[in-house]
PDB file of N, CA, C and O in Angstrom:
ATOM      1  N   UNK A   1    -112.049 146.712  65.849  1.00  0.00           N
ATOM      2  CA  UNK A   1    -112.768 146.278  67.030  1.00  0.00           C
ATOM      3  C   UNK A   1    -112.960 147.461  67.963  1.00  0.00           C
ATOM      4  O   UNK A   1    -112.625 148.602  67.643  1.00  0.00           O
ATOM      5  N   UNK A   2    -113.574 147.112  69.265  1.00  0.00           N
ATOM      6  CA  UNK A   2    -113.682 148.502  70.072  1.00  0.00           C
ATOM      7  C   UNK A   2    -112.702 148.506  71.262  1.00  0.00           C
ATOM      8  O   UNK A   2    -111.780 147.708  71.092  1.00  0.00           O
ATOM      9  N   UNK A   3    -112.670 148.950  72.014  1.00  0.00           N
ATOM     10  CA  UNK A   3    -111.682 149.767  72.997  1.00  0.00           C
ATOM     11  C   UNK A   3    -111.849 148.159  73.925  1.00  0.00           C
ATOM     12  O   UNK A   3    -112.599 147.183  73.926  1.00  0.00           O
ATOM     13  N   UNK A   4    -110.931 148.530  74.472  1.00  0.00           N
ATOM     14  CA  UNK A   4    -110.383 147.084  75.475  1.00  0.00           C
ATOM     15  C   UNK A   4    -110.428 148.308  77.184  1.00  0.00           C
ATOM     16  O   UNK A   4    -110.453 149.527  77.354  1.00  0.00           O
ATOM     17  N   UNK A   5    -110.418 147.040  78.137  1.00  0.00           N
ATOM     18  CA  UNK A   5    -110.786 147.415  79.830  1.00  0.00           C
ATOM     19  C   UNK A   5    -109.775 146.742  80.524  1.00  0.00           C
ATOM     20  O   UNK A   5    -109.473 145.593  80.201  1.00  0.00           O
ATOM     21  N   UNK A   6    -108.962 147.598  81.865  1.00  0.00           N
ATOM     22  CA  UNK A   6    -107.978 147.034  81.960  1.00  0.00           C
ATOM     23  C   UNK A   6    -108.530 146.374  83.501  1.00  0.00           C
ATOM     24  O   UNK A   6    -109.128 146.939  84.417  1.00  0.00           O
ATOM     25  N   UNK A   7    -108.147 145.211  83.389  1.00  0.00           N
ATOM     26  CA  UNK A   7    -109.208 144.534  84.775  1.00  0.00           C
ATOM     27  C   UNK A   7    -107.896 143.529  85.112  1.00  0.00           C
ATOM     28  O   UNK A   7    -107.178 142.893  84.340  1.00  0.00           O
ATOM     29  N   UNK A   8    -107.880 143.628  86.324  1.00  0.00           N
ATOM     30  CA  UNK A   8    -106.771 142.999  87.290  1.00  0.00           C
ATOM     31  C   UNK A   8    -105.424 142.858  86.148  1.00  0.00           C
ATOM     32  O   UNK A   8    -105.098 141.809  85.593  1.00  0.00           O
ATOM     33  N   UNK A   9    -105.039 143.637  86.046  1.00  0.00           N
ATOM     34  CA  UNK A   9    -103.876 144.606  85.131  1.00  0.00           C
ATOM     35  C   UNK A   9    -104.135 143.678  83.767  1.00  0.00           C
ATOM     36  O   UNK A   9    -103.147 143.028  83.425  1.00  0.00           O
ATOM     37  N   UNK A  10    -104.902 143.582  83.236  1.00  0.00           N
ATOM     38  CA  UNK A  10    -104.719 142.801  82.196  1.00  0.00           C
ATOM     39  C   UNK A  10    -105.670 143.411  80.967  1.00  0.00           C
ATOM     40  O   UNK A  10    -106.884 143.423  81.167  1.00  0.00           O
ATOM     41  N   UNK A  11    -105.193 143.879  79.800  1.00  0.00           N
ATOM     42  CA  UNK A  11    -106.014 143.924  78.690  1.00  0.00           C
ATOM     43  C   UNK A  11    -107.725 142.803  78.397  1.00  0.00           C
ATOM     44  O   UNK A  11    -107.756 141.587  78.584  1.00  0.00           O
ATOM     45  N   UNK A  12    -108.864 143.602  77.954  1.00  0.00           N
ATOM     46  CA  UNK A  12    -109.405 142.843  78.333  1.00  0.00           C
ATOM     47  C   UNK A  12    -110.580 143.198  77.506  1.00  0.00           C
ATOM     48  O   UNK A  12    -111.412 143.967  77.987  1.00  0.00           O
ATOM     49  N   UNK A  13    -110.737 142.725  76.326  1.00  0.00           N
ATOM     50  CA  UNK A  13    -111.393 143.223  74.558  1.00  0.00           C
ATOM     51  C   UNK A  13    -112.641 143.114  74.842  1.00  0.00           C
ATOM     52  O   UNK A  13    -113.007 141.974  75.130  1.00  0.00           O
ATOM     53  N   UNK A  14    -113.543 144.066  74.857  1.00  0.00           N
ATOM     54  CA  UNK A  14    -114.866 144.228  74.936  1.00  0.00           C
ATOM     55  C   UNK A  14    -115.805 143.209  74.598  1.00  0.00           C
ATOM     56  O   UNK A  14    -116.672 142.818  75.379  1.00  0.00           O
ATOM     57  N   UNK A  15    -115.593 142.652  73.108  1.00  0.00           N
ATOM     58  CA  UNK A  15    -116.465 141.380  72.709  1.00  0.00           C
ATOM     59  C   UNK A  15    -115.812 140.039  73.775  1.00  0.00           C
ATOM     60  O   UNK A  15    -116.378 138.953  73.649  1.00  0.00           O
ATOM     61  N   UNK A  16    -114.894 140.113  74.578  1.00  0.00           N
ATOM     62  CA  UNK A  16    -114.593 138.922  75.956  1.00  0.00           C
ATOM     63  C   UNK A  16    -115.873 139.586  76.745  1.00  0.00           C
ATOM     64  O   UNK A  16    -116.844 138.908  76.407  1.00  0.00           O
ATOM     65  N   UNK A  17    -116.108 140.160  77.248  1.00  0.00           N
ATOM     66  CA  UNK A  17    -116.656 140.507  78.381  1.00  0.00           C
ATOM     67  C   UNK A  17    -118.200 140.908  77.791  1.00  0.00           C
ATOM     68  O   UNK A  17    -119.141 140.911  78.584  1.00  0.00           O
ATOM     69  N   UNK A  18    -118.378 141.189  76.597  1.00  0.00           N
ATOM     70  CA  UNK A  18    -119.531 140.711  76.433  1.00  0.00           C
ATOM     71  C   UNK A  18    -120.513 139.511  76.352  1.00  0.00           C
ATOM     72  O   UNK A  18    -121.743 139.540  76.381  1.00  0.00           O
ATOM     73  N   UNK A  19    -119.382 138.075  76.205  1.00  0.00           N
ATOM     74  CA  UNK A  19    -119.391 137.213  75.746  1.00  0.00           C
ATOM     75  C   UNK A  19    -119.472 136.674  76.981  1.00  0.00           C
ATOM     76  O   UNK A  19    -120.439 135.948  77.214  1.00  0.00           O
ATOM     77  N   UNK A  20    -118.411 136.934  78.095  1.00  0.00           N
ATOM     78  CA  UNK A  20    -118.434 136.292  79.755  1.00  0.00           C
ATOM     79  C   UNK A  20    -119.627 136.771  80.425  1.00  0.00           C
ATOM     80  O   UNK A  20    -119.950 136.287  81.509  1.00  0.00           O
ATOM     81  N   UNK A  21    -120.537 137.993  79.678  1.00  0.00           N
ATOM     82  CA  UNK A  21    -121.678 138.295  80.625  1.00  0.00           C
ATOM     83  C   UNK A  21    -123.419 137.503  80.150  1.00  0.00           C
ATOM     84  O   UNK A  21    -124.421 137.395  80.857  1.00  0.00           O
ATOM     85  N   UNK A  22    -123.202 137.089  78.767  1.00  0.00           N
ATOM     86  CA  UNK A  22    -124.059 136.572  78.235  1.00  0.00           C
ATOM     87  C   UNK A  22    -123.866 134.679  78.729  1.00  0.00           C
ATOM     88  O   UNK A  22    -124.868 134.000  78.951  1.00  0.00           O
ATOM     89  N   UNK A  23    -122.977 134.316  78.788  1.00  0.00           N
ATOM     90  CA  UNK A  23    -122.686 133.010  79.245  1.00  0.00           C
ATOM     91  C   UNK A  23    -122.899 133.137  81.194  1.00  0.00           C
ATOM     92  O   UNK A  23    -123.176 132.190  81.930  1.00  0.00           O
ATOM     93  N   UNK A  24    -122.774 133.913  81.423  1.00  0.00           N
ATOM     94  CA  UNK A  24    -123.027 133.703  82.902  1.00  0.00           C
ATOM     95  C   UNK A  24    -124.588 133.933  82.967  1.00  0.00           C
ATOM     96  O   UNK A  24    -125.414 133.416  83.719  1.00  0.00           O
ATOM     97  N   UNK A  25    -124.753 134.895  81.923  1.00  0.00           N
ATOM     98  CA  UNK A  25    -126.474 134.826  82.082  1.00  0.00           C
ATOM     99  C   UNK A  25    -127.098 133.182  81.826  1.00  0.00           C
ATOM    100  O   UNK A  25    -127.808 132.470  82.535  1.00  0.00           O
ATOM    101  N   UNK A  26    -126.596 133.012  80.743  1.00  0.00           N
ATOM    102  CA  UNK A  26    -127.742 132.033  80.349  1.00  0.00           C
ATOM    103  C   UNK A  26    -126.982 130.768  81.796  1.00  0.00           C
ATOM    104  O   UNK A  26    -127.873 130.011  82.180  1.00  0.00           O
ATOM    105  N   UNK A  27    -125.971 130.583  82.331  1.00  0.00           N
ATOM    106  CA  UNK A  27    -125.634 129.369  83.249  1.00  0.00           C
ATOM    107  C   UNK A  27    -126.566 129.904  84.563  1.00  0.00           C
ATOM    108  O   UNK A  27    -126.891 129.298  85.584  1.00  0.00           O
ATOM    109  N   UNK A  28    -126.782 130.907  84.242  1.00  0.00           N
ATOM    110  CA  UNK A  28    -127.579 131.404  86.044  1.00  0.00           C
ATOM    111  C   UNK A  28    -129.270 130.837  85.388  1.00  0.00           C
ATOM    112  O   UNK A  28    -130.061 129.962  85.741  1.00  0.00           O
ATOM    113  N   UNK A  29    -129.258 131.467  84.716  1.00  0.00           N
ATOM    114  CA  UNK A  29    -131.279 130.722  84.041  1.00  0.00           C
ATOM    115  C   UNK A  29    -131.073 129.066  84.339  1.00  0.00           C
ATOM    116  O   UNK A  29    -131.775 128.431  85.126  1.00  0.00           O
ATOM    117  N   UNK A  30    -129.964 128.506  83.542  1.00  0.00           N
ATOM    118  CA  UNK A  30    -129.912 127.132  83.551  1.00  0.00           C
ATOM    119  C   UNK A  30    -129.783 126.852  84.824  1.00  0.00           C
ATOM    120  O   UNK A  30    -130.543 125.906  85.027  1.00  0.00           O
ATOM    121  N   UNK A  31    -129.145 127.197  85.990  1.00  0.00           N
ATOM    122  CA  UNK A  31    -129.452 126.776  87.429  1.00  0.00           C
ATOM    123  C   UNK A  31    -130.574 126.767  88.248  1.00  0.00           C
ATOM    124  O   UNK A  31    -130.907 125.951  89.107  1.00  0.00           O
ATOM    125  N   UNK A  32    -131.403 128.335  87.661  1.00  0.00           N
ATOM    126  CA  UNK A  32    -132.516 128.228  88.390  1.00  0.00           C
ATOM    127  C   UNK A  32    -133.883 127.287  87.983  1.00  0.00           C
ATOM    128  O   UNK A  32    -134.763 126.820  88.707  1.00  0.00           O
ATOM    129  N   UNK A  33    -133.633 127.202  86.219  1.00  0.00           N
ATOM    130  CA  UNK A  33    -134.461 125.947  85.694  1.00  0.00           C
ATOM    131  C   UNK A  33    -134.173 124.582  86.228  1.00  0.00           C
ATOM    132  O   UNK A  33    -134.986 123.679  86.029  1.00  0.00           O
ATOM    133  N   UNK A  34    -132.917 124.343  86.983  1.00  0.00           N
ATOM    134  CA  UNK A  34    -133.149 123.417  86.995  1.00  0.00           C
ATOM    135  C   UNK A  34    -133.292 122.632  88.522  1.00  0.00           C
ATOM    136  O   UNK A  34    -133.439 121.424  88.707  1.00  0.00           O
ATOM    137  N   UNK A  35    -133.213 123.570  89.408  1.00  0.00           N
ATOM    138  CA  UNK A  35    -133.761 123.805  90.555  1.00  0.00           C
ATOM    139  C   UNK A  35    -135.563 123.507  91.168  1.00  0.00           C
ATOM    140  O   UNK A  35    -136.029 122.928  92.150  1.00  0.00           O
ATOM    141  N   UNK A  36    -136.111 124.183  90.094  1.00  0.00           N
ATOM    142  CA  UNK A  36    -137.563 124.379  90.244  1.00  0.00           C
ATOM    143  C   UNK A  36    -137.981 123.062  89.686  1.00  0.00           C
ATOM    144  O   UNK A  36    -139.209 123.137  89.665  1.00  0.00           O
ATOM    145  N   UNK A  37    -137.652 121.972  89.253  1.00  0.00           N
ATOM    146  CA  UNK A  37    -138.246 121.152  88.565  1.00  0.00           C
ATOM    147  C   UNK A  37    -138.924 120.078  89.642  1.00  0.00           C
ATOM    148  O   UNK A  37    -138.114 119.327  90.187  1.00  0.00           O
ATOM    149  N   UNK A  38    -139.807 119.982  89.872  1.00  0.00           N
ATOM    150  CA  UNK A  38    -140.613 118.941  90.710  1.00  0.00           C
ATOM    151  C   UNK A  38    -140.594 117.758  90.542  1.00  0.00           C
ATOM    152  O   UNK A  38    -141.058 117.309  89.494  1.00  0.00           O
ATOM    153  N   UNK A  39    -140.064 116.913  91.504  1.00  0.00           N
ATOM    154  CA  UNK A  39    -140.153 115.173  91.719  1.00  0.00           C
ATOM    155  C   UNK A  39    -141.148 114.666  91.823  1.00  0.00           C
ATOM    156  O   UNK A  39    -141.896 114.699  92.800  1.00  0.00           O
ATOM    157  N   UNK A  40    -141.355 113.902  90.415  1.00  0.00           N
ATOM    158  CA  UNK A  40    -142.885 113.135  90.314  1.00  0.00           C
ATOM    159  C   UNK A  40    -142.743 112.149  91.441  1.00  0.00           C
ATOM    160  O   UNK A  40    -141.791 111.413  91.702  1.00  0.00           O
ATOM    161  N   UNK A  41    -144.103 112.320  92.162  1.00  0.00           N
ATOM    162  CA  UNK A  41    -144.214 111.340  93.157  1.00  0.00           C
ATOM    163  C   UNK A  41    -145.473 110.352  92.324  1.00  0.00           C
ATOM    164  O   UNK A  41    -146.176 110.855  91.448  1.00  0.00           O
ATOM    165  N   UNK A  42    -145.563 109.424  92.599  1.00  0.00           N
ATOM    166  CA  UNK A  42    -146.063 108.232  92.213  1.00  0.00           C
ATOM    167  C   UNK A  42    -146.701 107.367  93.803  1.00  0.00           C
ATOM    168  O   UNK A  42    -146.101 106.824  94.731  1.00  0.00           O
ATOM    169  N   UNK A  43    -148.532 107.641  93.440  1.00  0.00           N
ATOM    170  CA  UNK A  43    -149.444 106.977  94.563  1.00  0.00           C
ATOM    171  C   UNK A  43    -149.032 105.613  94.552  1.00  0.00           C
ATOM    172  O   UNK A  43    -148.807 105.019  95.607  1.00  0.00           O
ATOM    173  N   UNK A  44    -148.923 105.106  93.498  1.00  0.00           N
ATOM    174  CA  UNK A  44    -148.887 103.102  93.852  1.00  0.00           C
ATOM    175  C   UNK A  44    -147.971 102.664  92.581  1.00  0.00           C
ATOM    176  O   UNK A  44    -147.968 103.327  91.544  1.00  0.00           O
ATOM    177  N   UNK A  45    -147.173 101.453  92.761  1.00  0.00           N
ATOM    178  CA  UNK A  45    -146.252 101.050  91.931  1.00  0.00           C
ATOM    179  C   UNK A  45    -147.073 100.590  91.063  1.00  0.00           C
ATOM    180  O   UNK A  45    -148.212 100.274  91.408  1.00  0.00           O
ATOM    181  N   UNK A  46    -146.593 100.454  89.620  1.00  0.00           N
ATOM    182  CA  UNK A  46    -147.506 100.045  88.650  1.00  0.00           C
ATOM    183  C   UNK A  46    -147.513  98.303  88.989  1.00  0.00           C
ATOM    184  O   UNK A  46    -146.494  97.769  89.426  1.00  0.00           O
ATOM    185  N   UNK A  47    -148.394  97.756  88.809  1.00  0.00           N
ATOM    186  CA  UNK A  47    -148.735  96.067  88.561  1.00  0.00           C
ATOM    187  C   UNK A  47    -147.835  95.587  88.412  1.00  0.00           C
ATOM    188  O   UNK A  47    -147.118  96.231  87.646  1.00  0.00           O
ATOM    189  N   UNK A  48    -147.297  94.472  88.845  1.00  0.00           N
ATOM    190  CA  UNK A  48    -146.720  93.222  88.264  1.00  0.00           C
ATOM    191  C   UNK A  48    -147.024  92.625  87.807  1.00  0.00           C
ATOM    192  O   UNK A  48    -147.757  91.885  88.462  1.00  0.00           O
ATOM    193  N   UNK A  49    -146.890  92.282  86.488  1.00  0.00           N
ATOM    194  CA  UNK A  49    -147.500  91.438  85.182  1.00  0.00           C
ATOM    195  C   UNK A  49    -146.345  90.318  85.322  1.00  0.00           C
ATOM    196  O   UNK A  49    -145.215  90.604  84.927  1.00  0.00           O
ATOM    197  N   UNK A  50    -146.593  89.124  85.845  1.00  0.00           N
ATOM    198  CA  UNK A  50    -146.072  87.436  85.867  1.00  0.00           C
ATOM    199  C   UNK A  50    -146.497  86.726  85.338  1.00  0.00           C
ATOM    200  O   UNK A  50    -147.719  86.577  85.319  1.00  0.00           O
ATOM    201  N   UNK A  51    -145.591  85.912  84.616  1.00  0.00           N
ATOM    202  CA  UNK A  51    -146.141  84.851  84.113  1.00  0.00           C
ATOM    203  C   UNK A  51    -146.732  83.626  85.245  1.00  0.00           C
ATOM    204  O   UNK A  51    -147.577  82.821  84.855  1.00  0.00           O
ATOM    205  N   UNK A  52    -146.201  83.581  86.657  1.00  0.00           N
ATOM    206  CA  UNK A  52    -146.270  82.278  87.682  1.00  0.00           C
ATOM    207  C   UNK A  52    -146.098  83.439  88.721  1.00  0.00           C
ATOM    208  O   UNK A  52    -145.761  84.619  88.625  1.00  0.00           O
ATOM    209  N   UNK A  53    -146.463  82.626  89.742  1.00  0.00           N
ATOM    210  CA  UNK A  53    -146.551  82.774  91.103  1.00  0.00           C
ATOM    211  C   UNK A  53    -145.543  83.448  91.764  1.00  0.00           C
ATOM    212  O   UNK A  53    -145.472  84.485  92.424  1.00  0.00           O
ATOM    213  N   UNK A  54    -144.353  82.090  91.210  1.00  0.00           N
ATOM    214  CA  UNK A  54    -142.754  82.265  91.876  1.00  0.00           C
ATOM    215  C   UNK A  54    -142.371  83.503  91.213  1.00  0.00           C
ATOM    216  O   UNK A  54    -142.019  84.384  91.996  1.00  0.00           O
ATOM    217  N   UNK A  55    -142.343  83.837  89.831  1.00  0.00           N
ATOM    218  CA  UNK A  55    -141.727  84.891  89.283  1.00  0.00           C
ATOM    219  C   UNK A  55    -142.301  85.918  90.433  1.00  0.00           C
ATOM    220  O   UNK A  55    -141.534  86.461  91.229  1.00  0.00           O
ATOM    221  N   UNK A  56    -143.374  86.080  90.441  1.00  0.00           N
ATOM    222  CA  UNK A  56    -143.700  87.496  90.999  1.00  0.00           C
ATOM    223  C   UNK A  56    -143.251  87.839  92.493  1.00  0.00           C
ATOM    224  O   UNK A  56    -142.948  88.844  93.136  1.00  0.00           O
ATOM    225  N   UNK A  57    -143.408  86.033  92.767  1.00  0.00           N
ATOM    226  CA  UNK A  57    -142.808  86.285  94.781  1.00  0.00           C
ATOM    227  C   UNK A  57    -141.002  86.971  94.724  1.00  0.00           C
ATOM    228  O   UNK A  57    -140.452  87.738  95.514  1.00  0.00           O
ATOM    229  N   UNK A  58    -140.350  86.176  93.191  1.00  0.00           N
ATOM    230  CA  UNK A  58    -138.919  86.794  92.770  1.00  0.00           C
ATOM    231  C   UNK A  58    -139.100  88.254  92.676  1.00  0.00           C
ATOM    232  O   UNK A  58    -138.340  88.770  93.496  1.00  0.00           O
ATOM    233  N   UNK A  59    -139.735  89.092  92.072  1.00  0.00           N
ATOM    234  CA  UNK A  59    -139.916  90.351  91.733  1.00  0.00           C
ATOM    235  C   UNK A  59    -140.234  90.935  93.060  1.00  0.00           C
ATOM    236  O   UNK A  59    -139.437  91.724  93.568  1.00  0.00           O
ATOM    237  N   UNK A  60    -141.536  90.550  93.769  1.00  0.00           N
ATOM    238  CA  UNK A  60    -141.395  91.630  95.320  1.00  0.00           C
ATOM    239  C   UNK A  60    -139.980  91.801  95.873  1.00  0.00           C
ATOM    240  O   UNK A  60    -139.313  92.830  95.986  1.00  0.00           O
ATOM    241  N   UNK A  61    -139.604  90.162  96.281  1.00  0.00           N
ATOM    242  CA  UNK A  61    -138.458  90.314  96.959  1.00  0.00           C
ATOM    243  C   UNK A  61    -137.181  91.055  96.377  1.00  0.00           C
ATOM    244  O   UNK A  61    -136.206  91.078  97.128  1.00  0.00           O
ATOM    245  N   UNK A  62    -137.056  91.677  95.110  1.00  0.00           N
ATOM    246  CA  UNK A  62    -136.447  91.596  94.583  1.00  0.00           C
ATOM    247  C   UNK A  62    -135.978  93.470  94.872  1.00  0.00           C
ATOM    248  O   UNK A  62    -135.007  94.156  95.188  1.00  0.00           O
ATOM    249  N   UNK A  63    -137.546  93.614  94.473  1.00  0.00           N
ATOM    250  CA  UNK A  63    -138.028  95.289  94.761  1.00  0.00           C
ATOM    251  C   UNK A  63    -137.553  95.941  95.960  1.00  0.00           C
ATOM    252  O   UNK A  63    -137.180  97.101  96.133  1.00  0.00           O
ATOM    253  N   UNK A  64    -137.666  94.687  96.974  1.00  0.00           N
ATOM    254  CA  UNK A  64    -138.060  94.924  99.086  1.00  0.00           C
ATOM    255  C   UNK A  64    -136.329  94.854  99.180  1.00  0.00           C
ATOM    256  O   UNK A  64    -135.797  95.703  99.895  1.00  0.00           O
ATOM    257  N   UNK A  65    -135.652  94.083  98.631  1.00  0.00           N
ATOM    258  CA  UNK A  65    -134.147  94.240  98.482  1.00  0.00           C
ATOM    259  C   UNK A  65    -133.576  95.411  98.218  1.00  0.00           C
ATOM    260  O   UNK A  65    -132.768  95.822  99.051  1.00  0.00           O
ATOM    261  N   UNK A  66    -133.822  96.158  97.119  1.00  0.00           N
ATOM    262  CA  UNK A  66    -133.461  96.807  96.303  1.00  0.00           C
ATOM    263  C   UNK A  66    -133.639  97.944  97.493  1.00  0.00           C
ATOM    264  O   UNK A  66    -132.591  98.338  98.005  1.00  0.00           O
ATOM    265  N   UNK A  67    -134.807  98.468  97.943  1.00  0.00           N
ATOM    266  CA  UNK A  67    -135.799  99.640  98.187  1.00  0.00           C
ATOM    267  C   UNK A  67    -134.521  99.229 100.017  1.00  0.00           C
ATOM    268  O   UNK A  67    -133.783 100.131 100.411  1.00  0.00           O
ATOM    269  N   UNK A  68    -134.547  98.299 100.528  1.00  0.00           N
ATOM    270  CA  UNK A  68    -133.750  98.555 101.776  1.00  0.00           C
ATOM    271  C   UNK A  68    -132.310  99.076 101.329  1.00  0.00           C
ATOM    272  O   UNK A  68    -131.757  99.944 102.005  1.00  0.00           O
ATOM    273  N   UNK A  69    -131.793  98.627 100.362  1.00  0.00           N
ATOM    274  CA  UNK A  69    -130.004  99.035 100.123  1.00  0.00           C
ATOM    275  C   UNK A  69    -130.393 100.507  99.807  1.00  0.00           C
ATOM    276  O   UNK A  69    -129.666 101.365 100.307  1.00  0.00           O
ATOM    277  N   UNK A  70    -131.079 100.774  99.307  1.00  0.00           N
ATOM    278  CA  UNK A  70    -131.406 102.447  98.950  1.00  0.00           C
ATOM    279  C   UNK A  70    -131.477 103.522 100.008  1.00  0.00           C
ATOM    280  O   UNK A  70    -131.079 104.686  99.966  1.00  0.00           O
ATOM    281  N   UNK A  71    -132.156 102.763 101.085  1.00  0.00           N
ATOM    282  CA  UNK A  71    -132.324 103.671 102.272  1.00  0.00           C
ATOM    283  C   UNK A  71    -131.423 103.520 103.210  1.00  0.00           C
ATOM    284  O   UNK A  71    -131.476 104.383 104.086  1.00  0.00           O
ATOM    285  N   UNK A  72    -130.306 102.413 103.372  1.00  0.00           N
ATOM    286  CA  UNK A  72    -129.635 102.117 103.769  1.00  0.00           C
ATOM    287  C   UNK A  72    -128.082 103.210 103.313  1.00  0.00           C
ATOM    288  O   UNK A  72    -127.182 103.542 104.084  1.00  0.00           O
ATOM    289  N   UNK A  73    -128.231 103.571 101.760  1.00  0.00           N
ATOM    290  CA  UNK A  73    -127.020 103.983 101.136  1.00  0.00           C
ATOM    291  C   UNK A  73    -127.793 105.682 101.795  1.00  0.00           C
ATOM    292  O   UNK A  73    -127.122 106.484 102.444  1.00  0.00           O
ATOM    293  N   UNK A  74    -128.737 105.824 101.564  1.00  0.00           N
ATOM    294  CA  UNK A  74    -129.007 107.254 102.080  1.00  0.00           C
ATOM    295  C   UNK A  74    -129.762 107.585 103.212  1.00  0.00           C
ATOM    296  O   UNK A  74    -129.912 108.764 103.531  1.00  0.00           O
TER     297      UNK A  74
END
């Protein structure tokens, strides 16, 4: 193998520290990929497809429930 580095008094084998610099690379790419990724915003909720009336008046209210505890929790 090749020559070892003595880092905060400790032996410290070249293929480690090649290995700790390639893994910090690729976790720093993976942070900034996943940073940049854009929140699909959505103009209008898709349709409510009901079979009856009541189902669908169940489904708004259901949505208008949902959508207040959400803004409520954040």
């Amino acid at each position: 193998m090749g020559g070892s580095y003595l880092i905060a008094g400790r032996n410290v084998q070249s293929h480690y520290l090649a290995l700790a610099v390639l893994t910090s690379f690729g976790l720093g790419i993976m942070a900034v990929r996943a940073k940049s990724k854009p929140k699909i915003q959505y103009s209008s909720p898709p349709p409510i497809n009901s079979s009856s009336a009541e189902e669908e008046a169940f489904i708004k209210e259901f949505l208008k429930l949902a959508d207040e505890k959400k803004k409520e929790n954040h």
